[in-house]
N, C-alpha and C positions, 0 to 999 in steps of 0.2 A: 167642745167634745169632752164627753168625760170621760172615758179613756185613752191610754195614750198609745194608739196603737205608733205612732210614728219612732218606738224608741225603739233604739239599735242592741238588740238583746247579744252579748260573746256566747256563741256556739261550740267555738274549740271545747274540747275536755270534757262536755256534758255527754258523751257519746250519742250525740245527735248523726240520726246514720246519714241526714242529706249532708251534713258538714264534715263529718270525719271522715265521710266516704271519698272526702276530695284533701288528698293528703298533702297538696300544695296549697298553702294556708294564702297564695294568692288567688284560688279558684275560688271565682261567685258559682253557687249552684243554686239553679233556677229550672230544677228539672222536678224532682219526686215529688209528690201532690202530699205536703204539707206543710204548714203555714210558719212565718218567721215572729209569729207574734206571741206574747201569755196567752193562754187560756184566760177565761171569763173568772173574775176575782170571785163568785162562788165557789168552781169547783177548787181553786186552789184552797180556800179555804173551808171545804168538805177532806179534801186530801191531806191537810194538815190537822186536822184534829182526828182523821184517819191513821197519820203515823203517830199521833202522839199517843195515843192507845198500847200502839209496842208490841202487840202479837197480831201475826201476818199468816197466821194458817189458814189452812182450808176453810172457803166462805160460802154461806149457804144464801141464796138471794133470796130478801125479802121482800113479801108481798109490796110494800113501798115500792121496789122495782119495777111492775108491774106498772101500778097507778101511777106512776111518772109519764114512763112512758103512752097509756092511755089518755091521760090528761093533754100531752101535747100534743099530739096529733090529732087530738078531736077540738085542740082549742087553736089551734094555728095552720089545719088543715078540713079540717070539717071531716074528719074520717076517725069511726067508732071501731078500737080495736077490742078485742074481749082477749082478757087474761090468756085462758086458755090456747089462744092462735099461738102467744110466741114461744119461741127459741131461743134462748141465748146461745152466742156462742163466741172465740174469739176474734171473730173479721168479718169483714164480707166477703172474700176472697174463701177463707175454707166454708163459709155458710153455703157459697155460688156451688165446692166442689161436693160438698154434702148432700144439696140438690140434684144434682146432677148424678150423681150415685143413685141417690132413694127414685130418681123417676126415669134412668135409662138404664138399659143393657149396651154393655159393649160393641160396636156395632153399629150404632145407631148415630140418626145427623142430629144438628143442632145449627139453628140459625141464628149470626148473628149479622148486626147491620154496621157497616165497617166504612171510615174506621174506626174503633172500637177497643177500649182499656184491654190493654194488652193482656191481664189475666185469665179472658175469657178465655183466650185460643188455650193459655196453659191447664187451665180448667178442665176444658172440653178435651186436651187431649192426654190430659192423665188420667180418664176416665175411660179410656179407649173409643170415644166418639168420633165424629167425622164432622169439623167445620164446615156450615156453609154459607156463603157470604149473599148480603142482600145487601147489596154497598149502597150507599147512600150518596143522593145527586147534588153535587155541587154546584152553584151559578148564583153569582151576585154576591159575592162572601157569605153565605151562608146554606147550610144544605136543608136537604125533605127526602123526605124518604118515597122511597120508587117501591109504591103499593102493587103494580103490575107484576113485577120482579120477586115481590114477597109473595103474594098468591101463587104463584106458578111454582115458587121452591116450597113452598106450606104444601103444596099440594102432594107434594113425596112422600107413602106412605113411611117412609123411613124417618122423615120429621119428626122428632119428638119434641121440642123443646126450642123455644124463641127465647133469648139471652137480650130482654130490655134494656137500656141503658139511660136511664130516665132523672134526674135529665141528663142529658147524652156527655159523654166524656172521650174523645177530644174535640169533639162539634161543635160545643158551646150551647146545645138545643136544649131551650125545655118544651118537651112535646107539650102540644094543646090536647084539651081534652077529644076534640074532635080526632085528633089524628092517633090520640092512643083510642076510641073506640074503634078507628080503622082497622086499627090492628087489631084490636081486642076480637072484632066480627071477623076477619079474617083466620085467626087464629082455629077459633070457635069451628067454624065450617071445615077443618083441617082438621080436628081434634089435635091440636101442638099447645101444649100447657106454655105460656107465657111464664117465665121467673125473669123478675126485673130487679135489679139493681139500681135501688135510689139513694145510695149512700148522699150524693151530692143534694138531696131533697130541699135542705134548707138555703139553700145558696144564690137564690133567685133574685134578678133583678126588676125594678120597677115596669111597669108596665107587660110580664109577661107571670104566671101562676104554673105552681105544682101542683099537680092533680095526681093522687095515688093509683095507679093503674087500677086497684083491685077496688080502690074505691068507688068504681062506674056503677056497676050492675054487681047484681047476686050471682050473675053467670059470668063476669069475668073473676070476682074474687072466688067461686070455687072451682074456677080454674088457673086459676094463677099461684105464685109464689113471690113474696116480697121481701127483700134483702135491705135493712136500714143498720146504721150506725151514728153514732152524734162526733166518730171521729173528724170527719171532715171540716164540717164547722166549727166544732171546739178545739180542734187540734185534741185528739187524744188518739191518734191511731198508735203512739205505744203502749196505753195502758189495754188492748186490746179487747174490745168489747164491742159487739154487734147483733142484731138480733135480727129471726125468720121470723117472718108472717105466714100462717098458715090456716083457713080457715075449715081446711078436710080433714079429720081428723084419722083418716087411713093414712093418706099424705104425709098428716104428721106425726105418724108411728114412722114412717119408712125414714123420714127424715130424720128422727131421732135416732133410727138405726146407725145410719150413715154417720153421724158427730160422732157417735160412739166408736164404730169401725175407726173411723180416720184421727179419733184421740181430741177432738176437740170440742169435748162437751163441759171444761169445769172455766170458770172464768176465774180471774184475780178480784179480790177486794178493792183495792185499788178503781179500776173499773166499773165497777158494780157506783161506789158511792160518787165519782166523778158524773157519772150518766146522769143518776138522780137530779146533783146537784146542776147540771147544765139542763137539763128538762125544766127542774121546777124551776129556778133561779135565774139561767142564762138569756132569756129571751132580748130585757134591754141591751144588755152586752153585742147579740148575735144582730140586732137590726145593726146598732153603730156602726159593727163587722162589715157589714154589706156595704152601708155606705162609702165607707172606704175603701170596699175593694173597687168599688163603683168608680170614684176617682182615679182608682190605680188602672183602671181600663182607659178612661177616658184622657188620662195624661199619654199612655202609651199610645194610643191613636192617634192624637196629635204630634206625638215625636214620629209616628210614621211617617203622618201627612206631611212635617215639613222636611223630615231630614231623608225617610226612607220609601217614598214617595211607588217606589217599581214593585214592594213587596204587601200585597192583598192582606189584611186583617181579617178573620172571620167574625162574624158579627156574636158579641158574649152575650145571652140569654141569662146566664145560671153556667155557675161553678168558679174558679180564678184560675182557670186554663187558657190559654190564648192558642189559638192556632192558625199559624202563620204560613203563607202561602211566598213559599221561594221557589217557583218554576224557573223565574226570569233567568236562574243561574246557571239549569242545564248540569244540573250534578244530583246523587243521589242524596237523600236526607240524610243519610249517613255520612258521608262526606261533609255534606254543610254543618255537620253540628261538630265532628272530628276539628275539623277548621276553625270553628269559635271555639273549641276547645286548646287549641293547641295554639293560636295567634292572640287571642286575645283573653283566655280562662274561664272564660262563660260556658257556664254546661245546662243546654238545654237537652228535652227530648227529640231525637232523630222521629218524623211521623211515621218511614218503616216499621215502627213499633209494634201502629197499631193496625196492622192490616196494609196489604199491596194499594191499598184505598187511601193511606197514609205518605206514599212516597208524593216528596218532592213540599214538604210540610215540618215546619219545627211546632214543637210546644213549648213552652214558656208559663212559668208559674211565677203572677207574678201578688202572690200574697205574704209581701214584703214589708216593710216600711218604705214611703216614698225616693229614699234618698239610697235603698240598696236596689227601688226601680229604676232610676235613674243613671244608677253607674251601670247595671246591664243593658239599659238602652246605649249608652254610651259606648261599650264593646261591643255591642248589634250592629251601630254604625261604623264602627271602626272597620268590621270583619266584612261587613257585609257590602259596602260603598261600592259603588261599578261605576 
């Protein structure tokens, strides 16, 4: 392995928010979706010869930005983005509320499929819209999505807007292309613009592919919207950088509207030369990534099978989310993770989180080093043992 993803990097003091947020320096936190490992030894050394520079003002992104971006996702995705479609902005999270600004009025629904990254409900309801859930069918550890269910609420003129989750976060799904043009025709016959959220795009594992929603047809990309970031993979969701796809250019006047309204149109340098360098540079780094989160799944699975034998695994596609199926215990998600927290200092995510679709489910991130998976296995079994 050429990198050493297995070293135990000290989190105290760096104001890392997943570690300093837990101010008992005996809590393992195994909750917010980002990773315990360096970044890809590019961009640290894009970032470093970015501060040695020594002036930090206001940055204007350069065409290079662009072509990065471009570059990778037509070389690792087969999908041709043109200059002009994107956005930047600082997240995917204000990109989602930016969209939803530029393509709804107050008032209006927004379906999502649940359950579902908790930011969407806050998204959709700081924008004064109306959630509506098309929950997705669970059986066999792994869910699909209930297409009956989506037509019938698509079919409300008040639908505007389907909230993709692709691939899916906390389900572990990477939709097939067939089942996103399900969607995508469904959509279409409803007039409901699709805005997907692929932040998690690169994070796939063997045997299953990302397919860009917008990348189907001509009729799904101008109607859709696509939210990406290199945060997830590269670990940079603090230098905060993410970009819109847009390929309508009405669309993307409104949209441009909305970043402005909401204050979130200038990025940091920092960010700007990170992306670059994880685009052009990061790719060896990002497979070895994988396969070791591949491991970090497959070791967790078998500490289920022998020690935690009553509590369902759902099947991981794509992302380093787990999501864990605790019915057997007859308490709310909230309760069960209050409990790992409190008996043995493990902090997962409660699945309440994401949706009523969510209860009786923890999440678990475990893109760690092996040996800080292993001691939250370790209080899983402690807390959880019946």
């Amino acid at each position: 392995m050429k990198y050493n993803f297995d070293e135990i990097i000290p989190r105290r003091g760096t104001n890392s928010y997943k570690w300093d947020m837990a101010e008992d320096h005996d809590i393992l936190p195994m909750w917010v979706a980002d990773m315990d490992f360096r970044t890809a030894p590019a961009v640290i050394e894009a970032l470093r010869k970015r501060v040695e520079h020594g002036i930090f003002g206001y940055t204007k992104v350069p065409p290079a930005y662009y072509d990065a971006i471009g570059n990778w996702f037509r070389r690792r995705h087969g999908w041709k983005i043109e200059k002009e479609w994107i956005i930047y902005t600082t997240g995917v999270v204000p990109a989602l509320s930016a969209v939803i600004k530029a393509l709804t009025v107050p008032g209006d629904r927004i379906l999502v499929q649940t359950p579902v990254y908790n930011c969407f409900f806050s998204s959709i309801r700081n924008n004064g819209c109306e959630i509506i859930a098309n929950p997705l069918i669970y059986a066999n550890e792994t869910y699909r999505i209930d297409f009956e269910d989506l037509e019938r609420k698509a079919a409300d003129p008040k639908v505007k807007l389907l909230l993709l989750c692709n691939p899916h976060n906390p389900a572990g799904r990477v939709w097939t292309r067939q089942e996103l043009t399900r969607i995508g025709e469904i959509c279409l016959r409803h007039h409901v613009w699709v805005v997907a959220d692929e932040i998690h795009c690169e994070l796939v594992f063997p045997g299953h592919t990302y397919t860009p929603f917008a990348s189907i047809s001509e009729e799904f990309l101008m109607h859709s919207v696509t939210c990406t970031s290199p945060s997830k993979a590269f670990n940079l969701a603090g230098l905060q950088i993410a970009n819109i796809f847009s390929a309508d250019a009405d669309v993307r006047a409104k949209i441009d509207k909305a970043i402005n309204i909401n204050e979130v149109c200038d990025v940091n340098p920092f960010g700007v030369e990170a992306l670059m360098a994880a685009y052009n540079e990061g790719g060896e780094w990002l497979e070895e990534l994988k396969r070791y989160l591949l491991d970090n799944y497959d070791y967790l699975k078998m500490y289920f099978k022998a020690h935690l034998p009553q509590y369902p695994v759902t099947a991981l596609e794509g992302t380093y989310l787990v999501w864990v199926n605790c019915s057997v215990l007859k308490q709310s998600s909230q309760d069960i993770a209050h409990a790992l927290l409190d008996k043995e200092k493990l902090w997962v995510n409660e699945g309440s989180l994401y949706g009523e679709a969510g209860e009786n489910f923890i999440r678990i991130n475990i893109a760690c080093p092996r040996k800080t998976l292993a001691d939250g296995l370790e209080r899983l079994k402690l807390a959880l043992t019946i």
